[in-house]
C-alpha positions, 0 to 999 in steps of 0.5 A: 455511528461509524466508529460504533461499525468499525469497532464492531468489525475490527472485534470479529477480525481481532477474534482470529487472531489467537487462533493464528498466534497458536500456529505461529507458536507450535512453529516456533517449538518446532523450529527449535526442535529441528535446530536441536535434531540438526535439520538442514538449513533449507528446512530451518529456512522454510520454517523461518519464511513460514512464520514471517508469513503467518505473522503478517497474517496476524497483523492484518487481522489484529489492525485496529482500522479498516485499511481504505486506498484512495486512488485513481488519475490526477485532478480527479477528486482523491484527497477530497473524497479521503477528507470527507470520509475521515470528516476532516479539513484541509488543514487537518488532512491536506493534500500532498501532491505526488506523495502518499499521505496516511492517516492512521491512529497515534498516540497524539496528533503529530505528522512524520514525513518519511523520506526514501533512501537513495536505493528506493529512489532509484528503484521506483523513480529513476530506473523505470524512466532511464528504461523508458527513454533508452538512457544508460544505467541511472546514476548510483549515489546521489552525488552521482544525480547531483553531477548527471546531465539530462538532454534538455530541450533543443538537445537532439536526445531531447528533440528523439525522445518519446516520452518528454514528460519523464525526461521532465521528471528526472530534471525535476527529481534531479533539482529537488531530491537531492538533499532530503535524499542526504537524510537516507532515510531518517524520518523528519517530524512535524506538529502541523500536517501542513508543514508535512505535506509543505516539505514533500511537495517540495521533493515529493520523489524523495518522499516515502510517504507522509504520516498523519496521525490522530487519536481516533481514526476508524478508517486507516487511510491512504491517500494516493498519488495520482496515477496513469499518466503516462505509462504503469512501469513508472507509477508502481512505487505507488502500490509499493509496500501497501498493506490494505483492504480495499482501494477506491478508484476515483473517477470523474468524467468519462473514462480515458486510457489513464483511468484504465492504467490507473486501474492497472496500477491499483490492482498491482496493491493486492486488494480488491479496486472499488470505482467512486464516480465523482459526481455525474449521473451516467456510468462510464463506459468501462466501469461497471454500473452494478458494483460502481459507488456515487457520490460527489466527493466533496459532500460529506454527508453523501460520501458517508451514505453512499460511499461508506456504508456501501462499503462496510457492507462489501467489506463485511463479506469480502474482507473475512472471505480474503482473510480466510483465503490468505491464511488457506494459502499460507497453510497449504504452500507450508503443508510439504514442509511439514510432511519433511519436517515430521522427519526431525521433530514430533509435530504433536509435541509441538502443538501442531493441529492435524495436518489437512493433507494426512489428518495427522500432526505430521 
């Protein structure tokens, strides 16, 4: 039934994608026949970013799952409610602390664990805590981490420092990173997830996120790691680099300041963020009570009911509506480049449609 909705779904997105796919082509013809006219190398640029962003429109529409986040604070139940609503266990979809694990379609069941090179770390882990404690310029390579000293507990660095917990972090990152880091990059391959999710844990700083792959898989996962605990600047590399449609913000219990920083940090995703409250009768304040989804997390059949279902209904109207609006806005911010364009090339030739702005192909 589930795979019978999605593919009736992913059908009607995928029917928009040839419209899109013309556009990116008559930019294309266009962007030759300025090279030929001698356009200037600002003109040749914005048709160059114009088509990169028409593209990753045309990516989003040709997916062949719906992009689904789960998020929220610690220990509040996220890689429970991602198994139950892949329906699968443990050992096929383990929980990788601290990394982000995704499940998406592959030609066969395989995991990739992708490491970070030594610049990504440093970007999202090692300079927003060197900022927040008041440390020098992070290290610059990672023979420069293997050699740094952090104040450790008793040093007076130590005993002024606000945050302990990201000093901790540093220590921790410093001890275990390290040599995944030396792999600057390069993906390591598994046949068992469990082996996947066993290797990040043990450097989950270090890791870019971990590859999940399975033959059928209607909804494309995201497994977040928890989110909120101390401040935002220094959980944003969770967000980094998602492509999705929607997240789901897991709850349990009352709402706290980590929850609402974990709300904060979801958002910065780009996609709309939907609150599963994990068990419990009442709302919490701060969640709103009319768009809120119920289920106990760990009950599959509940989750489908009154997690999914919901879901694919919102998604349904809100996911057409955003695809239309990213593509209104790729078209609109492209509009005056076309207006200085049509001083080099004939826009009809190339296949543009009427411009919105003038209804003519210029």
């Amino acid at each position: 039934m589930l795979d019978d909705e999605v593919a009736a779904f992913v059908a009607a997105r995928r029917a928009r994608v040839p419209a899109v796919v013309a556009e990116v082509e008559a930019w294309r013809r266009a962007e030759r026949a300025l090279t030929r006219a001698g356009a200037g190398a600002d003109v040749l640029a914005g048709v160059s970013a114009v088509i990169s962003d028409l593209r990753r429109v045309v990516a989003r529409l040709d997916r062949a799952a719906i992009a689904v986040a789960v998020g929220g604070k610690r220990g509040t139940g996220k890689s429970t409610l991602a198994r139950s609503i892949a329906g699968l266990n443990p050992a096929a979809l383990p929980a990788a602390p601290g990394t982000r694990l995704v499940l998406r379609a592959g030609p066969r069941r395989r995991a990739t664990l992708l490491p970070r090179t030594f610049a990504e770390l440093r970007t999202s882990h090692l300079r927003p805590r060197h900022l927040l404690l008041g440390l020098p310029e992070p290290p610059t390579s990672a023979a420069d981490l293997r050699a740094w000293r952090y104040p450790e507990p008793g040093d007076q660095g130590y005993l002024a420092c606000a945050h302990p917990s990201l000093l901790a972090d540093l220590r921790a990152i410093q001890a275990s990173s390290v040599d995944l880091l030396d792999r600057r990059g390069r993906p390591l391959r598994f046949d068992d997830p469990l082996d996947a999710a066993a290797a990040a844990a043990r450097a989950p700083h270090a890791v870019r996120e971990v590859l999940v792959e399975r033959e059928r898989v209607p909804i494309s996962l995201h497994d977040l790691p928890g989110t909120g605990a101390v401040t935002i600047s220094t959980d944003l590399h969770v967000v980094a680099g998602l492509d999705i449609d929607v997240v789901l913000q897991v709850v349990r219990g009352h709402w706290c300041d980590a929850d609402a920083r974990a709300t904060a940090v979801l958002g910065e995703a780009g996609a709309p963020v939907l609150v599963v409250l994990n068990g419990g009768e009442s709302v919490p304040r701060g969640v709103d009570p009319l768009t809120a989804l119920r289920a106990d997390v760990r009950d599959r059949e509940a989750v489908a009911a009154e997690v999914v279902a919901p879901l694919l209904r919102d998604l349904a109207n809100r996911i057409p509506a955003a695809d239309a609006e990213l593509l209104a806005e790729v078209r609109a911010g492209a509009e005056p480049l076309r207006v200085e364009m049509a001083e080099h090339a004939d826009l009809a030739e190339c296949g543009f449609p009427p411009s919105a702005a003038t209804g003519r192909p210029g």
